[in-house]
ROPADREN-543044 format. One record per residue: y, z, x of N, C-alpha, C in turn; residue number from 1; residue in three letters. Coordinates in pm, whole numbers, plus 50000, padded with zeros to 5 digits. Layout:
<sites>
[site [Y; Z; X]; [Y; Z; X]; [Y; Z; X]; NUM; 'Ala']
...
</sites>
This chain:
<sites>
[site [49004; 70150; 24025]; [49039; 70066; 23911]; [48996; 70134; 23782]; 1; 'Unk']
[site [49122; 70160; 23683]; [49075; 70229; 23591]; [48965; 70082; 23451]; 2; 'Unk']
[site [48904; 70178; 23366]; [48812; 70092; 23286]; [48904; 70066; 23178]; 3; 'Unk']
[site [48939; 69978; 23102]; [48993; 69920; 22983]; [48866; 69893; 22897]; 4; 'Unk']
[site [48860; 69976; 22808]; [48748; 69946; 22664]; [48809; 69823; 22620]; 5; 'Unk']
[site [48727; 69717; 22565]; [48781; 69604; 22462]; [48716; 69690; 22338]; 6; 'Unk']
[site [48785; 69663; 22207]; [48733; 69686; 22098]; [48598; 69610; 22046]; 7; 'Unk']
[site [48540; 69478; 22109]; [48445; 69429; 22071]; [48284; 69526; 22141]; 8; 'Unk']
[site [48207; 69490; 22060]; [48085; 69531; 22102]; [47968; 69454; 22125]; 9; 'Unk']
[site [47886; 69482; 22185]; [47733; 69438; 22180]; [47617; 69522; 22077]; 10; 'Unk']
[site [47592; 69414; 22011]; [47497; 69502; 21913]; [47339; 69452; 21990]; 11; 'Unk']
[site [47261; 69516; 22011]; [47141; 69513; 22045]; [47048; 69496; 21955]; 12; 'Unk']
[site [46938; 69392; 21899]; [46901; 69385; 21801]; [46715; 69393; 21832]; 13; 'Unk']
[site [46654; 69416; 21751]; [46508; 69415; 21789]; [46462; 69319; 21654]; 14; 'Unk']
[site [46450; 69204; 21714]; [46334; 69094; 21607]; [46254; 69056; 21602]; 15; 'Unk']
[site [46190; 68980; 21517]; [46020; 68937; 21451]; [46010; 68810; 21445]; 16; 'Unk']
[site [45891; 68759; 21453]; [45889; 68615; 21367]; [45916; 68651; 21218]; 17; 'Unk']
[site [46004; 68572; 21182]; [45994; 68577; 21013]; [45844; 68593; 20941]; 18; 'Unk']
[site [45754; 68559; 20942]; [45646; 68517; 20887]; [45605; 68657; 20869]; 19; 'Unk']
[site [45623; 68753; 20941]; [45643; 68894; 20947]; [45734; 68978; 20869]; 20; 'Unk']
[site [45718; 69086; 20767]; [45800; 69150; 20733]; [45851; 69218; 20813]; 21; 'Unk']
[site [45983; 69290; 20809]; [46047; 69373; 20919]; [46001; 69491; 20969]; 22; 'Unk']
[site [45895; 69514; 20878]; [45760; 69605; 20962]; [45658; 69569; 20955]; 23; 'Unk']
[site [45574; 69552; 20856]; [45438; 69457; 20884]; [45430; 69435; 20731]; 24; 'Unk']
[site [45345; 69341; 20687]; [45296; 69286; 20605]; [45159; 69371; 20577]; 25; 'Unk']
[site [45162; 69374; 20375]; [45055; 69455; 20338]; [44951; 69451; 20387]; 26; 'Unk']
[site [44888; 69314; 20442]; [44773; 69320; 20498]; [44764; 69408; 20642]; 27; 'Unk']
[site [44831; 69373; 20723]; [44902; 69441; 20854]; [44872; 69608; 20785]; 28; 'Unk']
[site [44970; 69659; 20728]; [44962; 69787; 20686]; [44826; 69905; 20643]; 29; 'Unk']
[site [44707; 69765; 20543]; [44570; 69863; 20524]; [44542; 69846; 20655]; 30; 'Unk']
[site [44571; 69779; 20805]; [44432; 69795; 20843]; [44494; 69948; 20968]; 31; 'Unk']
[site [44448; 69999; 21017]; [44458; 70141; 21138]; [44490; 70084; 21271]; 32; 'Unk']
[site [44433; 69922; 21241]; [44448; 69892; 21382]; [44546; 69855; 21507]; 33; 'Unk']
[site [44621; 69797; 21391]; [44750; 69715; 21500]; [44817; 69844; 21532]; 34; 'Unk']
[site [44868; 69821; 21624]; [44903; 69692; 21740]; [44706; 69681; 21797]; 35; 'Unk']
[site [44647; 69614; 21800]; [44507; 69588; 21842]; [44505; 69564; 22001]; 36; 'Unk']
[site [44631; 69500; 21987]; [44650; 69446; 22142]; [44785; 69444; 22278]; 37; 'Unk']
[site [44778; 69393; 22349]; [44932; 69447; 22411]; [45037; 69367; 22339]; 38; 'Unk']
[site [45187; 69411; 22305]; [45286; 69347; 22264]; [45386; 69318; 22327]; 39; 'Unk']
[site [45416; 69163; 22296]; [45522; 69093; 22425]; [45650; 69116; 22355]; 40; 'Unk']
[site [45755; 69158; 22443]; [45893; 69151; 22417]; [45967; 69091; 22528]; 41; 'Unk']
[site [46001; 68988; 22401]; [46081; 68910; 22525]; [46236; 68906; 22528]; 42; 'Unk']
[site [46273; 68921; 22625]; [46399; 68968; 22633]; [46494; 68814; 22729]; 43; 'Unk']
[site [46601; 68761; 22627]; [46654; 68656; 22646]; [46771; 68639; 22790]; 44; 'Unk']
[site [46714; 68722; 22847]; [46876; 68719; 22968]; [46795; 68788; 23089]; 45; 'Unk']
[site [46820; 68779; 23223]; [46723; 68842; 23367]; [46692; 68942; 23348]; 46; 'Unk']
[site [46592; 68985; 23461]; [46571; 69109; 23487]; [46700; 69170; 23549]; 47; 'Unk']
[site [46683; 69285; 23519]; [46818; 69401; 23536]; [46971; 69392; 23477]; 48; 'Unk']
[site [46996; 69310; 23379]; [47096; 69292; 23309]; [47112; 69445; 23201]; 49; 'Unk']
[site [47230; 69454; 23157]; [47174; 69538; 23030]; [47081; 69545; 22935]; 50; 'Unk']
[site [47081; 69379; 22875]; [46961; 69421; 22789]; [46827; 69428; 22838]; 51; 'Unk']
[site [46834; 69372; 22967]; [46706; 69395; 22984]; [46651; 69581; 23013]; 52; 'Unk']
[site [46778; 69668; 23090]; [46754; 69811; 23100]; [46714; 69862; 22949]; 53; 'Unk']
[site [46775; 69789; 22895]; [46767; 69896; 22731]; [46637; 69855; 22694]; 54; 'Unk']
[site [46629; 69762; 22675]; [46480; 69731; 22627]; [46313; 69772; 22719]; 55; 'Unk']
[site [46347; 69774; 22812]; [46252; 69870; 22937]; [46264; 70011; 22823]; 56; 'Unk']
[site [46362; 70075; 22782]; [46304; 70185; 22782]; [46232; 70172; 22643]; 57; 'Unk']
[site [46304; 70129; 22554]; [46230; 70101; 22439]; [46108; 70037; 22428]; 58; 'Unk']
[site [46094; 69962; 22550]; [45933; 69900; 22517]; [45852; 70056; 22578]; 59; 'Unk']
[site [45902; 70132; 22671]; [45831; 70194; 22714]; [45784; 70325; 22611]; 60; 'Unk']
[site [45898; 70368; 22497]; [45895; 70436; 22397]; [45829; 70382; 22331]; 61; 'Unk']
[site [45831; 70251; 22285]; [45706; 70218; 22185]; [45536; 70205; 22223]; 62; 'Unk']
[site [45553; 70235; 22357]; [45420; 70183; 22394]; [45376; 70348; 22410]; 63; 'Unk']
[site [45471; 70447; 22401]; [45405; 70522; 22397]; [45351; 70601; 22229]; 64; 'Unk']
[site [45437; 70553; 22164]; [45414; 70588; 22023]; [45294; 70491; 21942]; 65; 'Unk']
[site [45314; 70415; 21995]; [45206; 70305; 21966]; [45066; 70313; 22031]; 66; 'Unk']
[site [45059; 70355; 22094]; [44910; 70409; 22215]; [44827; 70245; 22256]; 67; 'Unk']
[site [44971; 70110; 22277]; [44918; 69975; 22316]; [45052; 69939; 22428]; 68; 'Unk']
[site [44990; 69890; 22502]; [45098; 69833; 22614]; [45245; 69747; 22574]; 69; 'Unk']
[site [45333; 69751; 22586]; [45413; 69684; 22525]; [45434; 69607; 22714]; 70; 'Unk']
[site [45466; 69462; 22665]; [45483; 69410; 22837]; [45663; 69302; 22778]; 71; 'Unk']
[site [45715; 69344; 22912]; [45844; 69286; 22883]; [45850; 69150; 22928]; 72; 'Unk']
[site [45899; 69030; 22905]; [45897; 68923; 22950]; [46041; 68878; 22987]; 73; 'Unk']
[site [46077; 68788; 23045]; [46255; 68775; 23038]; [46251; 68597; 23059]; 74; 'Unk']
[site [46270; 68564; 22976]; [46276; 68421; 22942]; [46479; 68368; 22914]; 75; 'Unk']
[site [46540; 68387; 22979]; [46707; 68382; 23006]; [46739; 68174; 23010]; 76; 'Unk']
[site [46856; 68197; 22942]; [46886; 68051; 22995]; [47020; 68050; 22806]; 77; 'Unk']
[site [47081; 67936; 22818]; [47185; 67894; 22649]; [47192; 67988; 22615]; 78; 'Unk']
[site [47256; 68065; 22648]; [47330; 68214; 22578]; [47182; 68263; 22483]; 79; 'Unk']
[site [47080; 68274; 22567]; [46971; 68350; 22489]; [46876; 68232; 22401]; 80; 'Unk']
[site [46897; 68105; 22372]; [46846; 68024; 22250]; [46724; 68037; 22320]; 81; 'Unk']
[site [46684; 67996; 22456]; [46572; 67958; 22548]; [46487; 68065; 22462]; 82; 'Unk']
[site [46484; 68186; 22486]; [46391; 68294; 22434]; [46373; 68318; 22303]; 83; 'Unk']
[site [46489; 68294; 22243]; [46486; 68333; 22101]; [46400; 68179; 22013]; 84; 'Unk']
[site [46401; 68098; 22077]; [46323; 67954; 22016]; [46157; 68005; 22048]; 85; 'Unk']
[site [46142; 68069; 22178]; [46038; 68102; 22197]; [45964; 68199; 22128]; 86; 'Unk']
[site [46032; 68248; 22086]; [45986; 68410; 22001]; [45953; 68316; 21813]; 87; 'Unk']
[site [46078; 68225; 21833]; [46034; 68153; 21682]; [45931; 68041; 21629]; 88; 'Unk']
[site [45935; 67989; 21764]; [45782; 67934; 21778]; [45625; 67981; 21783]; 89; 'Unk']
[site [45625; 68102; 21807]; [45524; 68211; 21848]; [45429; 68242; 21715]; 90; 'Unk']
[site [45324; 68279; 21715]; [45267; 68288; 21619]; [45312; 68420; 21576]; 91; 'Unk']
[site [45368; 68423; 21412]; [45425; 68558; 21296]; [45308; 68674; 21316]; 92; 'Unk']
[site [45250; 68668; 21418]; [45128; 68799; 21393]; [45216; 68989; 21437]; 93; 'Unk']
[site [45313; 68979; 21476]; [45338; 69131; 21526]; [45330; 69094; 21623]; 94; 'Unk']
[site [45252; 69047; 21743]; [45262; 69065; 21863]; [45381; 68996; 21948]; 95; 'Unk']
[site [45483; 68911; 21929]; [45600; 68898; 21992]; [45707; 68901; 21961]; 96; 'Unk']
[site [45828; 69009; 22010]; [45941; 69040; 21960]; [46016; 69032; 22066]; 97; 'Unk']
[site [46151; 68955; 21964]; [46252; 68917; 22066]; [46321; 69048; 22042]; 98; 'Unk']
[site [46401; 69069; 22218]; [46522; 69166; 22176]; [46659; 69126; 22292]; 99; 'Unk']
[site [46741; 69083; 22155]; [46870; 69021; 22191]; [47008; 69116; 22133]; 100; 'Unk']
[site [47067; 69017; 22179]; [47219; 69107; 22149]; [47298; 68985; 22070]; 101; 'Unk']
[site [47412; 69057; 22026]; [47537; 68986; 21921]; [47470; 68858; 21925]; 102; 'Unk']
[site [47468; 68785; 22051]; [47430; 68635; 22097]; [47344; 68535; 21990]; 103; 'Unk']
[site [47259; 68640; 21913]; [47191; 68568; 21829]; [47226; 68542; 21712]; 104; 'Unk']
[site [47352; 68574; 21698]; [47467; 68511; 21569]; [47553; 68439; 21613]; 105; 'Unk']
[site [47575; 68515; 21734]; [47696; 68397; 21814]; [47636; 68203; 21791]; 106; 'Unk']
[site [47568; 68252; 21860]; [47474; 68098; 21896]; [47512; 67994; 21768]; 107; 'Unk']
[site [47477; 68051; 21651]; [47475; 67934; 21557]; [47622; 67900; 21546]; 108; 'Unk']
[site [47732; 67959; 21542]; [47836; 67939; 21510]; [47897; 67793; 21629]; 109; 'Unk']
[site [47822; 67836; 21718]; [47909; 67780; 21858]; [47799; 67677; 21965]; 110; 'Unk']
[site [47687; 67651; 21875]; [47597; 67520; 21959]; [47566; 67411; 21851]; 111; 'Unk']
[site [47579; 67321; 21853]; [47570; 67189; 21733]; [47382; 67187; 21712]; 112; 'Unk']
[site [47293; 67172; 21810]; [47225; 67181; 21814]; [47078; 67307; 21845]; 113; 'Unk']
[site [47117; 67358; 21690]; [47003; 67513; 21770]; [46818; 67457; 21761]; 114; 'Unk']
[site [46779; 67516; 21840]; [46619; 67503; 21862]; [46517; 67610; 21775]; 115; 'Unk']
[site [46596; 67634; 21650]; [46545; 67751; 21603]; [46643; 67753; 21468]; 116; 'Unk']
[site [46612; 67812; 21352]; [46677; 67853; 21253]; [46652; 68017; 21256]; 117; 'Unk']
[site [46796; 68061; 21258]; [46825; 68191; 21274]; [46735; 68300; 21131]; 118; 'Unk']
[site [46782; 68255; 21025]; [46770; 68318; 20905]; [46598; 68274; 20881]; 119; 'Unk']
[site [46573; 68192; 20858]; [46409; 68084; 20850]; [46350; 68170; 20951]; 120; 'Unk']
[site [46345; 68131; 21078]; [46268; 68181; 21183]; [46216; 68288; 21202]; 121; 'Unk']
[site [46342; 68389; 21217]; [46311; 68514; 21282]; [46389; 68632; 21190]; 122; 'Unk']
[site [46331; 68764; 21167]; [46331; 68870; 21071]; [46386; 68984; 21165]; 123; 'Unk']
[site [46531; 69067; 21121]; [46541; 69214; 21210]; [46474; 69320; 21177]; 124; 'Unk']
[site [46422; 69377; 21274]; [46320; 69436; 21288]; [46406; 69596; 21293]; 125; 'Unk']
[site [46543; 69607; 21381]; [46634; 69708; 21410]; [46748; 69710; 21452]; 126; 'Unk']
[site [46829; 69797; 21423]; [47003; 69761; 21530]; [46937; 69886; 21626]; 127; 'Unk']
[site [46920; 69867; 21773]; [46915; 69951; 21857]; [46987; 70075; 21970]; 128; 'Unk']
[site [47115; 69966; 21944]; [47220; 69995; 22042]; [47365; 69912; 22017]; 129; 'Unk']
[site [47488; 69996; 22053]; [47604; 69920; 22028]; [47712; 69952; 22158]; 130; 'Unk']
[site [47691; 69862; 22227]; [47745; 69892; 22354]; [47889; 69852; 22380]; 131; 'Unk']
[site [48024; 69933; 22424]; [48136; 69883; 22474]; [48189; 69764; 22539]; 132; 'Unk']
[site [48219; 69668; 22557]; [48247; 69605; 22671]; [48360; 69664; 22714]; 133; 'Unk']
[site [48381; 69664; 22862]; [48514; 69741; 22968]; [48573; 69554; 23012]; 134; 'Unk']
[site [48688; 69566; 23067]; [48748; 69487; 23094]; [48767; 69595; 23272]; 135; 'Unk']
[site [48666; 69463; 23372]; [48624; 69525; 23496]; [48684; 69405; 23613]; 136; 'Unk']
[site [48752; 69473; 23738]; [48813; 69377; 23831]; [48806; 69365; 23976]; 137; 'Unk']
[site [48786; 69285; 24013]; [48729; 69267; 24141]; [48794; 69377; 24241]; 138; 'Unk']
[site [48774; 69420; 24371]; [48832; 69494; 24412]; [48945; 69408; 24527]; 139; 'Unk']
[site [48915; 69296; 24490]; [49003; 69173; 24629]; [49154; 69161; 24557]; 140; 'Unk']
[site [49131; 69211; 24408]; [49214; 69156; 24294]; [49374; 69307; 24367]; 141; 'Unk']
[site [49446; 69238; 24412]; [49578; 69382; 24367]; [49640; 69415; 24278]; 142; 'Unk']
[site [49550; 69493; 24212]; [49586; 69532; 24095]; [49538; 69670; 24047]; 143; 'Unk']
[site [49578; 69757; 24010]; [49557; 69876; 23989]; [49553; 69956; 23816]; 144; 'Unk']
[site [49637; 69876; 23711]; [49651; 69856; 23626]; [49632; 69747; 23554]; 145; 'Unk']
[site [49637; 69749; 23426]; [49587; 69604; 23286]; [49703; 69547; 23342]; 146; 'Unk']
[site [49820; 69627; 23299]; [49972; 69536; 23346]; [50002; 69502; 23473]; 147; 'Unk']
[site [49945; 69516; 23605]; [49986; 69493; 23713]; [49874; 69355; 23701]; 148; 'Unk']
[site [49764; 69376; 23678]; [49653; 69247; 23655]; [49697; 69145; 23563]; 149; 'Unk']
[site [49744; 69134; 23462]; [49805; 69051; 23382]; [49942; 68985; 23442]; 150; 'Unk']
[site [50023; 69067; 23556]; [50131; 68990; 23606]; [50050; 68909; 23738]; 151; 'Unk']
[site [49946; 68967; 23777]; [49851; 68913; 23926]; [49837; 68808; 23870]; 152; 'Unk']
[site [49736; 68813; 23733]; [49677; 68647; 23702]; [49816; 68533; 23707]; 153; 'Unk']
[site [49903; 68605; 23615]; [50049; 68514; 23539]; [50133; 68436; 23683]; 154; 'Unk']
[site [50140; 68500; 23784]; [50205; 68471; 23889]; [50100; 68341; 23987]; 155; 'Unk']
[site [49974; 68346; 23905]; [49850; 68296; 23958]; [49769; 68199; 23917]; 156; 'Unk']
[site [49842; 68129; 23862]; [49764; 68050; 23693]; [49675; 67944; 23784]; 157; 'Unk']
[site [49552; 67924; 23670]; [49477; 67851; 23738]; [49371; 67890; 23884]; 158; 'Unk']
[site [49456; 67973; 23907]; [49367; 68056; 24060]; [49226; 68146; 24031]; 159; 'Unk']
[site [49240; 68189; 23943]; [49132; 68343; 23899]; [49064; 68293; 23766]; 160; 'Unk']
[site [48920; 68370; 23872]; [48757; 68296; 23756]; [48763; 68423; 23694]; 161; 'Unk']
[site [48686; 68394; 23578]; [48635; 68502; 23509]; [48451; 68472; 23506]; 162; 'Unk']
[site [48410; 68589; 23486]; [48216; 68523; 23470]; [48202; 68584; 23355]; 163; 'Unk']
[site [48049; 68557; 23302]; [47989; 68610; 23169]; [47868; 68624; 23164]; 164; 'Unk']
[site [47753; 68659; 23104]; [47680; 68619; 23088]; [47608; 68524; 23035]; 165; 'Unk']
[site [47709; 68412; 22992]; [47672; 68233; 22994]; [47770; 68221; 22861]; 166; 'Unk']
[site [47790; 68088; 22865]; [47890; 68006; 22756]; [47852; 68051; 22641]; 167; 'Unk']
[site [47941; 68083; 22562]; [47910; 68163; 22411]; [47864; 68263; 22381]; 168; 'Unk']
[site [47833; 68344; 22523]; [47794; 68500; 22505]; [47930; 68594; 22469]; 169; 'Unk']
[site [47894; 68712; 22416]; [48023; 68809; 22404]; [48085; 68836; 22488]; 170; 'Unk']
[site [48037; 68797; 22604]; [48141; 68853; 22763]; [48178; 68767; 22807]; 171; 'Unk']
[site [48161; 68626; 22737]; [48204; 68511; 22774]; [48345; 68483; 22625]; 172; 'Unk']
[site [48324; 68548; 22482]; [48433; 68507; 22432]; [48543; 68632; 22453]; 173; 'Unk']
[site [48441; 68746; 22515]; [48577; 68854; 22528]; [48694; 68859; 22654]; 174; 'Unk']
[site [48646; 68801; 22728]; [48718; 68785; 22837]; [48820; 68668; 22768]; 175; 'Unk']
[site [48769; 68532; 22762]; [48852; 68423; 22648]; [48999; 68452; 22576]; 176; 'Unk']
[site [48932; 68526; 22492]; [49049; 68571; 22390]; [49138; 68687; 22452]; 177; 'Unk']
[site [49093; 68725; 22560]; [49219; 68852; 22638]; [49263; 68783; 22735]; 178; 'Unk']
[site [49269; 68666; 22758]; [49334; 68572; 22838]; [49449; 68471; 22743]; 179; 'Unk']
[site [49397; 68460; 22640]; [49470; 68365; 22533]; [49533; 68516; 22494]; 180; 'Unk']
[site [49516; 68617; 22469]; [49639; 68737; 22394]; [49727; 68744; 22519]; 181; 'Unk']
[site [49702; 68756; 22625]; [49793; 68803; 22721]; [49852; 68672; 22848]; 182; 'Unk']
[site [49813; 68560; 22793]; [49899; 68454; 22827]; [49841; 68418; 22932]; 183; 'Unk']
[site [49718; 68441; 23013]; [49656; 68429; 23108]; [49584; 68311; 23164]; 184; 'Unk']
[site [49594; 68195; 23278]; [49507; 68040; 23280]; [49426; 68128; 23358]; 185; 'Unk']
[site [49309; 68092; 23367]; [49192; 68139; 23418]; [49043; 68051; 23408]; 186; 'Unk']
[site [48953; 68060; 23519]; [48880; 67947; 23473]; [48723; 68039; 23491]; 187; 'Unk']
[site [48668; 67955; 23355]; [48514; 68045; 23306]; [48444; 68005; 23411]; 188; 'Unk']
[site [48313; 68078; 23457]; [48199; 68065; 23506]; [48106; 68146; 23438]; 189; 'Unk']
[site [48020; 68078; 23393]; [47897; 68103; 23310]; [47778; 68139; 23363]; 190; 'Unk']
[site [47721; 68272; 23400]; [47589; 68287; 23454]; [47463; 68281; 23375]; 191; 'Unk']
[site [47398; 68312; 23429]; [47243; 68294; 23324]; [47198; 68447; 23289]; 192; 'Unk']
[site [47288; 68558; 23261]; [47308; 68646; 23226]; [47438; 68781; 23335]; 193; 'Unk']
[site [47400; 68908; 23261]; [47518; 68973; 23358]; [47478; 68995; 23486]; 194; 'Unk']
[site [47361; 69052; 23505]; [47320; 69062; 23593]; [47360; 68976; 23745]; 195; 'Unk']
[site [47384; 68861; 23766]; [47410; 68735; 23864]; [47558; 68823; 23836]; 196; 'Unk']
[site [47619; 68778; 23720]; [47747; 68763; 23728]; [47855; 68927; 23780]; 197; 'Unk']
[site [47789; 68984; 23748]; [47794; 69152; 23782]; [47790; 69136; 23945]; 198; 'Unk']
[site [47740; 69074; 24041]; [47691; 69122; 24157]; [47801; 68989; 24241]; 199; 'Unk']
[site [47821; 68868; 24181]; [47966; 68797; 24221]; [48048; 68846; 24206]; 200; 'Unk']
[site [48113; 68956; 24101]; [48198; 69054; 24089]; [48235; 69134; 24219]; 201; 'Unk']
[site [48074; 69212; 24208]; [48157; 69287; 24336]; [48178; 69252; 24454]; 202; 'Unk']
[site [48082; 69105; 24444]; [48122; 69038; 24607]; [48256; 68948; 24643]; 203; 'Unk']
[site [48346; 68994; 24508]; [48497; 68910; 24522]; [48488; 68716; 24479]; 204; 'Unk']
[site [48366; 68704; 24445]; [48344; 68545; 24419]; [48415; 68490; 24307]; 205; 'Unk']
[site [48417; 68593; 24210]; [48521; 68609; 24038]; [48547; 68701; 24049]; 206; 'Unk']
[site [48691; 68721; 23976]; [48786; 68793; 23997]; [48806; 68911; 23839]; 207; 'Unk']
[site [48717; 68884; 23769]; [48728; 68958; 23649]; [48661; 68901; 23544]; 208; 'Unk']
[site [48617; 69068; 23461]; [48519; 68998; 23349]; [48512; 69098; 23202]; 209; 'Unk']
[site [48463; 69056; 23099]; [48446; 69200; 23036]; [48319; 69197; 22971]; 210; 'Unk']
[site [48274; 69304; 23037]; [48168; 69327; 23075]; [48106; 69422; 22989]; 211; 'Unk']
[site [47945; 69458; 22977]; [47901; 69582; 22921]; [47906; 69676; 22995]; 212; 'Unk']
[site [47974; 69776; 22922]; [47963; 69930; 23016]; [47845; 69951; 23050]; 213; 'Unk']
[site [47745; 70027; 23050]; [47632; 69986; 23107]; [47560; 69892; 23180]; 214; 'Unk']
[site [47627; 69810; 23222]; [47582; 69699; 23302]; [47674; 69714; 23427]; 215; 'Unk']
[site [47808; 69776; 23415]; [47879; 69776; 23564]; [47935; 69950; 23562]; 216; 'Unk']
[site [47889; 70053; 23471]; [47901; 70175; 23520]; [47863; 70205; 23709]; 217; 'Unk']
[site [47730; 70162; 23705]; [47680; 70182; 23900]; [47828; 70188; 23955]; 218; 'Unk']
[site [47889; 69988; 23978]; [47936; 69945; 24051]; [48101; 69982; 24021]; 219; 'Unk']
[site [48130; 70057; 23914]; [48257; 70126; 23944]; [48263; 70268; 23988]; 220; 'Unk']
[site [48095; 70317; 23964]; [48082; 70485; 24065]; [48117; 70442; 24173]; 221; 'Unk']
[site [48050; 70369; 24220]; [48032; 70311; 24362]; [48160; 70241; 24411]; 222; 'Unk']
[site [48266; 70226; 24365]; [48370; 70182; 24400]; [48366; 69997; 24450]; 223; 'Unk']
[site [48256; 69960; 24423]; [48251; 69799; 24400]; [48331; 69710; 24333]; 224; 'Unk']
[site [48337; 69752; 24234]; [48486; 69696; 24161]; [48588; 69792; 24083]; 225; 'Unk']
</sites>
């Protein structure tokens, strides 16, 4: 199955409590000491998803430039709010940084009720990464091409799931809108990141998704999907 790039991306973001400047605060700055202690990054979606790989290495780069433990946490659930409320609740000292993707702009646009003020709360700290999404297909699916898959679904309406990494994530509106361009009924399933939804993929459970390249490179070496 060949890979179809979507033009949308994942931006990877590294943030602060607001109360924090986007590097430290003058006081922060005279002293030699910080980081004093280990620093939590918490990362809004499972273990082994993309963001969680990217951010492994970056915590592991900072912990080495930093000469203090950086420890990863994965607090997943509402297209990321779960973690990112957590990170905004947290005390503004430096020691807990969220690291999310697009999701944390998405969110406000598309939940009535956020647990957090985006702009108030929390400060960017970095853009880290800007990742592809591929438009990726089950291997149960007969289809060999975009156009042979687009006549599979059309002949199929209503039959074929798509997954995401949860309601209002980018792999949840990119799949969406390439179903509404190409005339496609299809029905969402929302995981609690890619990771789950990546591994129903290749077990034929959903039938297509669009996905981060880096998150299903393995499973198209591997001929999984």
């Amino acid at each position: 199955m060949n890979i179809d790039f979507c033009r949308r991306t994942v931006l990877c973001t590294l943030l602060i409590g607001c109360a924090v400047s986007a590097v430290l605060p003058d006081s922060a700055r005279a002293q030699s000491t910080y980081p004093a202690k280990p620093i939590t990054m918490i990362v809004p979606f499972p273990a082994g998803g993309p963001t969680d790989l990217v951010a492994r290495v970056i915590g592991q780069k900072m912990a080495e430039s930093m000469g203090q433990q950086v420890i990863i946490e994965n607090r997943p659930g509402a297209n990321s709010n779960i973690g990112a409320a957590y990170v905004a609740k947290a005390a503004p000292d430096g020691y807990t940084l969220l690291y999310n993707t697009s999701a944390v702009t998405l969110s406000p646009a598309l939940y009535k009720n956020m647990p957090y003020d985006l702009e108030r709360d929390l400060a960017p700290v970095a853009l880290t990464a800007v990742v592809p999404l591929a438009l990726v297909i089950a291997n149960n699916v007969p289809a060999n091409t975009v156009s042979e898959f687009i006549a599979y679904a059309k002949a199929n309406p209503g039959k074929l799931s798509y997954g995401s990494a949860g309601a209002g994530n980018v792999t949840h509106l990119g799949a969406f809108q390439f179903a509404q361009a190409t005339g496609i009924d299809a029905v969402h399933v929302p995981y609690k990141g890619s990771a789950p939804a990546d591994t129903d993929l290749a077990g034929g459970q959903i039938q297509f998704m669009t996905e981060t390249i880096n998150s299903v490179m393995a499973f198209v070496k591997d001929k999984r999907i």
